[in-house]
N, C-alpha and C positions, 0 to 999 in steps of 0.2 A: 504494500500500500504506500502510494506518497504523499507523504504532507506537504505542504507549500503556502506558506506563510502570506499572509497579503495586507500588511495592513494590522488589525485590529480584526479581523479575522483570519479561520482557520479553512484552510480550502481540501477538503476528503476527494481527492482526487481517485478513480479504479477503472485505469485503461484498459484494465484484463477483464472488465465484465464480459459474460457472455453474453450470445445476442438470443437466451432466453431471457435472462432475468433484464437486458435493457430494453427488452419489450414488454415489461412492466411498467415502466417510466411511465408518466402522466405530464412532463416536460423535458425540451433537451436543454433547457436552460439550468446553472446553479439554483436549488432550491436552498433560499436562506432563514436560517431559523433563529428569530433575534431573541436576546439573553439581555433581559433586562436589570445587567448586574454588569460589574466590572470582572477580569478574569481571575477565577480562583476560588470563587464561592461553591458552595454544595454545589446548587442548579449548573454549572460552569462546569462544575467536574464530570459532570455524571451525563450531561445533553452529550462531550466529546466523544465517546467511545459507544454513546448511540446514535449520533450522528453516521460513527465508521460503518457503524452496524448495518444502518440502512441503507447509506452509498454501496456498500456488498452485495445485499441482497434485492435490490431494484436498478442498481446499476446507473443510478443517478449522484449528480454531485452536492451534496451540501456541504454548505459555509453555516460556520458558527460566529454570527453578528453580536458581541456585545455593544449594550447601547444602554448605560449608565444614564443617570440624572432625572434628575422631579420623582424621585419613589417609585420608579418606574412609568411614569408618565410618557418619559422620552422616546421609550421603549411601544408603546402603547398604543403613542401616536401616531408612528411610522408605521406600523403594521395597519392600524385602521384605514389607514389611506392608502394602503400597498393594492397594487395590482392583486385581484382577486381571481386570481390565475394558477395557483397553487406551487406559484414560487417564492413566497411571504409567507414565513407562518412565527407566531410569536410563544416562548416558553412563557407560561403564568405560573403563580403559587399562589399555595393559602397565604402570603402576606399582601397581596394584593387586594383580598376579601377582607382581612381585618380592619387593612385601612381605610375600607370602604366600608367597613360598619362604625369604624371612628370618624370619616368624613365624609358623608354622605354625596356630598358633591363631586369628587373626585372626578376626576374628567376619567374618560374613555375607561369606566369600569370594565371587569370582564364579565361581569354579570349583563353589560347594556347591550345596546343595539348592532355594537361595531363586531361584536366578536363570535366565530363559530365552534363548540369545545369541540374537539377531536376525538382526545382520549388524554390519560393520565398516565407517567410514565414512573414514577418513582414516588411514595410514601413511608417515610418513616420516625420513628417517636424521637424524640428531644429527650437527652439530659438535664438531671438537676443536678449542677456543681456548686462546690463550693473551694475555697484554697485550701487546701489539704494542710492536715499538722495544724489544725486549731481548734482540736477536742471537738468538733461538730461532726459527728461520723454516721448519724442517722435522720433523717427528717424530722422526729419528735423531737430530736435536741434542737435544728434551727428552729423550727417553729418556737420554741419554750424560749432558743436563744430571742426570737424577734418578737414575743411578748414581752420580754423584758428593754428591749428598748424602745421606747416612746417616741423617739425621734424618725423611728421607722426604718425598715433593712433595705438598704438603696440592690437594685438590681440591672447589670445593664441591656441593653436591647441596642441594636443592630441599626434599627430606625425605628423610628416614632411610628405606631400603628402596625407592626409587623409580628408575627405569632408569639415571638417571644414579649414583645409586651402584653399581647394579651393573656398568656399564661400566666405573668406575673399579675394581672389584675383577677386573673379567676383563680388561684391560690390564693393569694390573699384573702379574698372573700370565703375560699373554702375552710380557710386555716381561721381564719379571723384575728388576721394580724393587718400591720401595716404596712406597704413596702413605697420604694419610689425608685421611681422609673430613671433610668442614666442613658441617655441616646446616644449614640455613636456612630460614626463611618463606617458599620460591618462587624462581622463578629469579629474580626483577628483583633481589634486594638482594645475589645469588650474583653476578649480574654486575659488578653497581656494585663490588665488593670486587674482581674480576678488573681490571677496566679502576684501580684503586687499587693495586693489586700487593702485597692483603694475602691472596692466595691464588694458588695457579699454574696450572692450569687450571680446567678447564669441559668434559664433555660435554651440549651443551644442543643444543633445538632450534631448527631453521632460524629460525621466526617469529622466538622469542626471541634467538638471535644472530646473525643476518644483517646487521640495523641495524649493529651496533657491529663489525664486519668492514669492513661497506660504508663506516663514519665512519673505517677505520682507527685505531681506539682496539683491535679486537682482529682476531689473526691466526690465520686458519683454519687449521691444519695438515694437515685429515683430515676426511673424512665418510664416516660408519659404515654403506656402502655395498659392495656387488659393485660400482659403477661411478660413475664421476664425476658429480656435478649438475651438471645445464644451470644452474643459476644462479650455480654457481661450480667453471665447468669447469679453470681453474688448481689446483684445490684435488686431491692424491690420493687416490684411497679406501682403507678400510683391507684392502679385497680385493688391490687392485695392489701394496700394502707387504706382505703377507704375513703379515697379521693375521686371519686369516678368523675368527676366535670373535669379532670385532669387528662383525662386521655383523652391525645391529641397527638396532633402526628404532623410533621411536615411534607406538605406533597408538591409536587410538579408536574404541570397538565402543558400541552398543547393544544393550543388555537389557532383559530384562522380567521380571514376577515369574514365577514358575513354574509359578504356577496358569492363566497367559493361554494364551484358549481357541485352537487350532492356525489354525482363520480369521483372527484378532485378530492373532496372531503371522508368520502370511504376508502378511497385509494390509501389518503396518507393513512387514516386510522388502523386500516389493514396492515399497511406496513410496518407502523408503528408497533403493533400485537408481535407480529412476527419478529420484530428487532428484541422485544422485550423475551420471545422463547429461547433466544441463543444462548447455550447453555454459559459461554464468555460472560454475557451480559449478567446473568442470575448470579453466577458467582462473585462477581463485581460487585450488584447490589447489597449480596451480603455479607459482602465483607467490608460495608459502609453502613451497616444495619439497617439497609430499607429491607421491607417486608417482600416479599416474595411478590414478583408483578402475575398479574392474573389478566388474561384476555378479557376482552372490556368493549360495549360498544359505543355507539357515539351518543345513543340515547342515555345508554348508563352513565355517562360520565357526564352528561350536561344534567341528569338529576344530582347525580354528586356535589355537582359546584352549588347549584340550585339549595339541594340539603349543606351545604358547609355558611353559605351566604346568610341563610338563614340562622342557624347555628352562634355566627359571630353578631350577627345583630341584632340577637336575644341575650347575648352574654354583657354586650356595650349597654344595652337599654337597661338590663338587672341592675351593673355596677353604678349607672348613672355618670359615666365618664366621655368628655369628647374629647379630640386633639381641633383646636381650629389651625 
């Protein structure tokens, strides 16, 4: 396979396709898939080697377009306006939905009018860290730690309105403690400040906090699961402690505009199912703790966004919290 750099994207090039699977193509033009995130994030890690996946097996070329700025807006915007031709397609997540149940306005939701869901390519739970080596080694101790301070247990979050802050506002309520939210440029500089002890937790994900678990620099308390991960089966969920509004999970879906035509739109979906079977790709997942991907269709995944949309802006209306 050759890579070939272009820019701010990645170009999956595969001259060796055959001419069965590139008579699957649905174009002979690069299919670009924009990444509303800078490089390096979960979604960034994980689109790459599904990207490869599916240049392999339909014999088409995609680019992976990061396209940073406005919370994803930037990202949003471009693809709503993109040719509706099935050479635009946009990665979304649940932090897209939360910020839309924080800010109701938000321009070019993936819930409105611009966008068509495909399917979902990747879900999985969030850790609860905290800095390791400061007698807090189980959940019941922070919570009992963060009744005791009044002043409230600061936590950071990524961006403003992104799952990790709303995790933090739905533990709190379920703990019945206080906490306060720290924003940041992404998780890398959230962490760096956890492992420094100038914040107290982190609900982040498995990629992003496993490393510094694994290094014992931080201490997993919890994963935001019905049930224990296989990759850190000591760790409890916060289904076993009795936290069920806690189970929550970080996912990553693809869209399209809404103009793309219902062939172009099952095409990708199809393809997409079938990148997700490669036994490459499953091992991959799990060994980044997403949950095992499951064949999906485009109905079931547009009730999904539909059930999480909702979901997030019944937990915003309970806590009584906005971001303007």
């Amino acid at each position: 396979m050759a890579w070939i750099r272009l820019g701010g994207s990645i170009v999956l090039g595969l001259a060796a396709a055959t001419a069965a699977t590139a008579g699957e193509a649905w174009t002979a033009q690069p299919v670009r898939l924009v990444v509303p995130a800078s490089p390096g994030g979960s979604m960034d890690q994980m689109v790459r080697p599904l990207a490869a996946a599916m240049s392999r097996l339909s014999g088409q070329t995609f680019i992976v377009d990061n396209r940073s700025g406005g919370a994803g807006v930037l990202a949003r915007e471009f693809v709503a306006h993109a040719p509706a031709d099935g050479t635009v397609f946009l990665l979304g997540s649940v932090h897209e939905l939360t910020r839309l149940a924080l800010t109701p306005s938000l321009s070019y939701p993936l819930t409105g009018p611009d966008f068509l869901p495909i399917g979902r390519f990747a879900t999985m739970p969030n850790l609860v860290v905290v800095k390791a080596g400061t007698g807090v080694d189980t959940l019941d101790a922070f919570v009992a730690k963060a009744r005791g301070t009044p002043q409230g247990i600061s936590y950071g979050v990524g961006s403003l309105g992104n799952l990790q802050h709303l995790a933090g506002i739905t533990f709190a309520q379920s703990a019945g403690i206080h906490m306060v939210a720290i924003p940041y440029k992404g998780s890398a500089p959230a962490l760096k400040d956890l492992v420094g002890g100038q914040i107290d937790v982190l609900f982040d994900t498995m990629p992003a906090a496993s490393t510094f678990v694994r290094e014992g620099r931080l201490k997993a308390l919890a994963v935001t699961s019905d049930r224990r991960s296989p990759l850190f089966p000591d760790v409890p969920s916060v289904k076993e402690l009795g936290l069920d509004r806690m189970v929550l999970g970080t996912w990553y879906g693809v869209f399209a505009p809404s103009a793309t035509p219902p062939r172009i739109a099952d095409a990708m979906g199809d393809l997409l199912n079938r990148a997700l079977a490669d036994p490459d790709i499953q091992r991959m997942w799990e060994g980044w703790g997403s949950e095992k991907p499951v064949p999906q269709s485009r109905a079931e995944f547009a009730r999904f966004v539909s059930g999480e949309a909702g979901r997030w802006t019944e937990a915003v209306r309970r806590a009584g919290v906005k971001v303007e």
